[in-house]
C-alpha positions as CSV (number, residue, x, y, z in Angstrom):
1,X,-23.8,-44.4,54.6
2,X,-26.2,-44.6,57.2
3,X,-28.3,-41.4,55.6
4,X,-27.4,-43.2,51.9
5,X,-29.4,-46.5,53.1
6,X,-32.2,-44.6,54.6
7,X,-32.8,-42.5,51.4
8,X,-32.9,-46.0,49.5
9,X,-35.0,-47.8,52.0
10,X,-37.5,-44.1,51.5
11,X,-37.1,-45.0,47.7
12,X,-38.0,-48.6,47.9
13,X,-41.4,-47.6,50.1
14,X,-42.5,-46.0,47.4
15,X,-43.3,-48.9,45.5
16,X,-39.9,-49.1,43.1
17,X,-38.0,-52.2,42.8
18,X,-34.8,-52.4,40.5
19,X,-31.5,-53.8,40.8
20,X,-29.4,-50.6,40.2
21,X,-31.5,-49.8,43.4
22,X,-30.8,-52.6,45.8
23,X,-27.0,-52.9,44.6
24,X,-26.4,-49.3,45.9
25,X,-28.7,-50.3,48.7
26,X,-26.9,-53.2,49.5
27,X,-23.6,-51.2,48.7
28,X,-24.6,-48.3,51.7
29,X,-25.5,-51.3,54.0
30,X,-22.2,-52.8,53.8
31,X,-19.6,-49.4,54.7
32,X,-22.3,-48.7,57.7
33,X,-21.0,-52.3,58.8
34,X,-24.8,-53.5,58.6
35,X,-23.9,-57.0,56.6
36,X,-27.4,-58.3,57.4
37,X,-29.1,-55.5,55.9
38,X,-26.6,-55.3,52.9
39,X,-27.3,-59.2,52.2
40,X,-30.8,-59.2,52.4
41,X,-30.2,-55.8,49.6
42,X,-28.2,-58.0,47.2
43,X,-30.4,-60.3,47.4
44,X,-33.6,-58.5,46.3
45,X,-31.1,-56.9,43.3
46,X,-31.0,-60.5,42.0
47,X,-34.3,-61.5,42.3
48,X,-35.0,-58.2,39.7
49,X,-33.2,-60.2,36.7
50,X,-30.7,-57.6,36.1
51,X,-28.0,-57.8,33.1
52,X,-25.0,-59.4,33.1
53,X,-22.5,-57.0,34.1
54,X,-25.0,-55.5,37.5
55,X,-25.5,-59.5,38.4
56,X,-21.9,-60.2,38.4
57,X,-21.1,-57.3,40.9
58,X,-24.1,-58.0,42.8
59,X,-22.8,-61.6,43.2
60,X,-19.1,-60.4,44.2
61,X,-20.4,-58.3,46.6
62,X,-23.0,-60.7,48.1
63,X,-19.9,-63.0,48.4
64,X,-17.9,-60.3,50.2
65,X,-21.0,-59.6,52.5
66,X,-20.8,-62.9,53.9
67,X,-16.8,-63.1,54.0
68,X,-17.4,-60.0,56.2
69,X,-19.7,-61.9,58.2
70,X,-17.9,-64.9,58.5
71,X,-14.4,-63.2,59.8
72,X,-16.7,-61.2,62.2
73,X,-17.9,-64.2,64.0
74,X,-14.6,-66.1,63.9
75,X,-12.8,-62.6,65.7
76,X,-15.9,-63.1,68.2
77,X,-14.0,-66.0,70.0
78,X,-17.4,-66.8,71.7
79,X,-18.3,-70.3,69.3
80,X,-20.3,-68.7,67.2
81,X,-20.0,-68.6,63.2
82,X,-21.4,-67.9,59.8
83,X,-21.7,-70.9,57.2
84,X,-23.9,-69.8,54.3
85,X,-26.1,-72.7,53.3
86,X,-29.0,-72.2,50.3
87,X,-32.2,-72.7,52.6
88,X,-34.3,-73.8,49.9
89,X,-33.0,-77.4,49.2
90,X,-31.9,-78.5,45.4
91,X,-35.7,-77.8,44.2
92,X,-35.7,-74.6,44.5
93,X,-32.5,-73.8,43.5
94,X,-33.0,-75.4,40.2
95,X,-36.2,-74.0,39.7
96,X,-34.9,-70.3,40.5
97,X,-31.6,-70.4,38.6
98,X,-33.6,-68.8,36.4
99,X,-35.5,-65.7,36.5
100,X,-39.5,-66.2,36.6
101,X,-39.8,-63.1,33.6
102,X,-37.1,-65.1,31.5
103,X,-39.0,-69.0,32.3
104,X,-42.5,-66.9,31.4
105,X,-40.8,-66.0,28.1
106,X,-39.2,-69.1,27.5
107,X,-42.4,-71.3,27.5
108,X,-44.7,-68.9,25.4
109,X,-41.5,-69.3,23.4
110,X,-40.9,-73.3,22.7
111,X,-45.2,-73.3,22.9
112,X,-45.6,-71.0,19.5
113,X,-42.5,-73.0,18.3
114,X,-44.4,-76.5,18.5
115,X,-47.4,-74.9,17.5
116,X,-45.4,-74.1,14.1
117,X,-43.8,-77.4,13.8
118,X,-47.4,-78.9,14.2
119,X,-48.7,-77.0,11.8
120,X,-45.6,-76.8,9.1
121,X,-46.1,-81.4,9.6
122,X,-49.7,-80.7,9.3
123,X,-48.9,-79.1,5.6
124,X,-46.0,-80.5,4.4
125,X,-47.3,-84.6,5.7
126,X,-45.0,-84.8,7.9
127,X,-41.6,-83.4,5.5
128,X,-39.0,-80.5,6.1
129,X,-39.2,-79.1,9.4
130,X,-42.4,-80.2,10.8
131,X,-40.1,-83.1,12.1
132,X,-39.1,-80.9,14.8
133,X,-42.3,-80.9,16.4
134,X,-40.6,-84.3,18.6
135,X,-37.9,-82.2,20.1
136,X,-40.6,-79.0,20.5
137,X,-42.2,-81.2,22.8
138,X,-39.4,-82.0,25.4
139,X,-38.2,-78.5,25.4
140,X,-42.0,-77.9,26.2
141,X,-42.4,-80.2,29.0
142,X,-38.9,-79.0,30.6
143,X,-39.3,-75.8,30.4
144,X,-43.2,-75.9,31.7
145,X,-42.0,-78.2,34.0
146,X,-39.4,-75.8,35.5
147,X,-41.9,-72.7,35.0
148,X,-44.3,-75.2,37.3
149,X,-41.8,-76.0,40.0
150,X,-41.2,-71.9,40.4
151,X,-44.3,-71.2,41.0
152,X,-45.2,-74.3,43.2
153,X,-42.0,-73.7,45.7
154,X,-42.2,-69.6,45.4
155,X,-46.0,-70.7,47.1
156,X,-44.5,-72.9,49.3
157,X,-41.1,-71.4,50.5
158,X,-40.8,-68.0,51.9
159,X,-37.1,-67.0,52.6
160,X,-36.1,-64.3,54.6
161,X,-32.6,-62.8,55.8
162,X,-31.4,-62.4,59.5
163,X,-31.0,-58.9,59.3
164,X,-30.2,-58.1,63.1
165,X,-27.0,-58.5,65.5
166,X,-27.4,-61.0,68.3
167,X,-30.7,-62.6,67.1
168,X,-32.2,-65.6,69.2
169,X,-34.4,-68.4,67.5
170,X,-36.2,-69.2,70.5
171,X,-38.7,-72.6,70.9
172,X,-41.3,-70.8,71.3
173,X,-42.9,-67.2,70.5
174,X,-41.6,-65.7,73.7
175,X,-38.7,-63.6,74.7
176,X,-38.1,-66.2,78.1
177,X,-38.0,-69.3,75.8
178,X,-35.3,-71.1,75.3
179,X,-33.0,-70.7,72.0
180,X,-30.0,-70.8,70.2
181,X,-28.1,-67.5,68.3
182,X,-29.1,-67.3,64.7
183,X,-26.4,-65.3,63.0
184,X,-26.8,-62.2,61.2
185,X,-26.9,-62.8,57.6
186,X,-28.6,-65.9,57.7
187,X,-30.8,-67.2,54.7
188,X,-33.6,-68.9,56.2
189,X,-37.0,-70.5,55.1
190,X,-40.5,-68.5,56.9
191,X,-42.8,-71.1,58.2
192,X,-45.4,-69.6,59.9
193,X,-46.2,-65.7,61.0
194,X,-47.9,-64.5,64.4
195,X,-48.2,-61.5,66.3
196,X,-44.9,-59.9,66.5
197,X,-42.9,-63.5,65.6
198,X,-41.8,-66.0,62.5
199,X,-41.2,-69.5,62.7
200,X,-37.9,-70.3,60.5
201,X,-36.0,-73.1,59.3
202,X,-32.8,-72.9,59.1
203,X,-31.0,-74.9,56.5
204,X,-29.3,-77.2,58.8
205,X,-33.4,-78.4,59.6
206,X,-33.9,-76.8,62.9
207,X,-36.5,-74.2,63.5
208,X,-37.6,-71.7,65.5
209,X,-38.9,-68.5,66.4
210,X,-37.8,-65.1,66.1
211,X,-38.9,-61.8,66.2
212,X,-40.9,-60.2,63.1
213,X,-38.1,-57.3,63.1
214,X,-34.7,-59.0,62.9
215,X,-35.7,-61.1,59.6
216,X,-36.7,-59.6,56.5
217,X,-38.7,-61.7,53.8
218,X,-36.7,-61.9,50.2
């Protein structure tokens, strides 16, 4: 499994992103006991819109990811634990419970649509179907507005997975600060990037810095 995620990770270097990808990614990951790696894979494979049947195994297995994590830190008997928490607030979860391809879509969609009903109550004065153009317009401005709130939070919040074992969010960017344990597996948002370090925010509202290598973006 460890060669099988290697070969994937080779594959994704190359420039190819795809869900079919990631899930056997993710898949690889998860029997080399690597639940970080394997979450941050499923992950990625739903960000890349796939149909129904991939997204629903790539949701059962994220769940089981974390499961794993979660009985791993509770047979740790040291305090520590795994509670998954969306680290983007309810913003950008409503704004990315759709893919950015299908909102794209959808507004070039009910735009040509209101276009026609403007144009059909243009001809006909305002009879037949031209009286749709009312509705046109609120499916215009709540679907722009959505399509506008993905692209404004995707500027403003960069996630990133835990990816490593025994990873310390530290108060500063040095190994001697003090910190707490950030478990592995952790969805948290990137606030700032030095040398060798990131800044995150976990979704309990405490930040933090770890190292660049035990977090990768999403």
């Amino acid at each position: 499994y460890e060669g099988a995620s290697a070969a994937y990770e080779a594959i994704v270097q190359t420039g190819m992103h795809d869900a079919a990808l990631y899930h056997n990614m993710g898949n690889a990951y998860f029997h080399a006991g690597a639940f970080g790696q394997s979450v941050w894979a499923y992950r990625r494979g739903l960000q890349c819109a796939p149909g129904a049947e991939l997204r629903e195994g790539l949701v059962h297995n994220l769940k089981a990811a974390r499961s794993a994590l979660q009985a791993r830190y509770r047979a740790s008997n040291d305090g520590s634990q795994f509670i998954y928490s969306e680290p983007g607030g309810w913003l950008y979860q409503l704004t990315h419970s759709v893919a950015l391809g299908w909102l794209v879509w959808g507004f070039l969609a009910v735009w040509w649509f209101l276009v026609l009903c403007l144009v059909a109550r243009r001809v006909t004065q305002g009879r037949g179907w031209g009286s749709a153009a009312v509705p046109a317009v609120v499916l215009v401005v709540l679907v722009g507005a959505l399509l506008a709130g993905r692209l404004a939070t995707d500027a403003s919040f960069q996630l990133g997975v835990v990816v490593s074992d025994g990873v310390v969010m530290r108060e500063g960017p040095d190994v001697h600060a003090r910190g707490v344990d950030a478990p592995e597996g952790m969805e948290v948002r990137v606030l700032d990037v030095t040398e060798g370090w990131q800044k995150i925010e976990v979704p309990s509202g405490r930040a933090g810095w770890v190292t660049t290598a035990s977090l990768r973006p999403l």
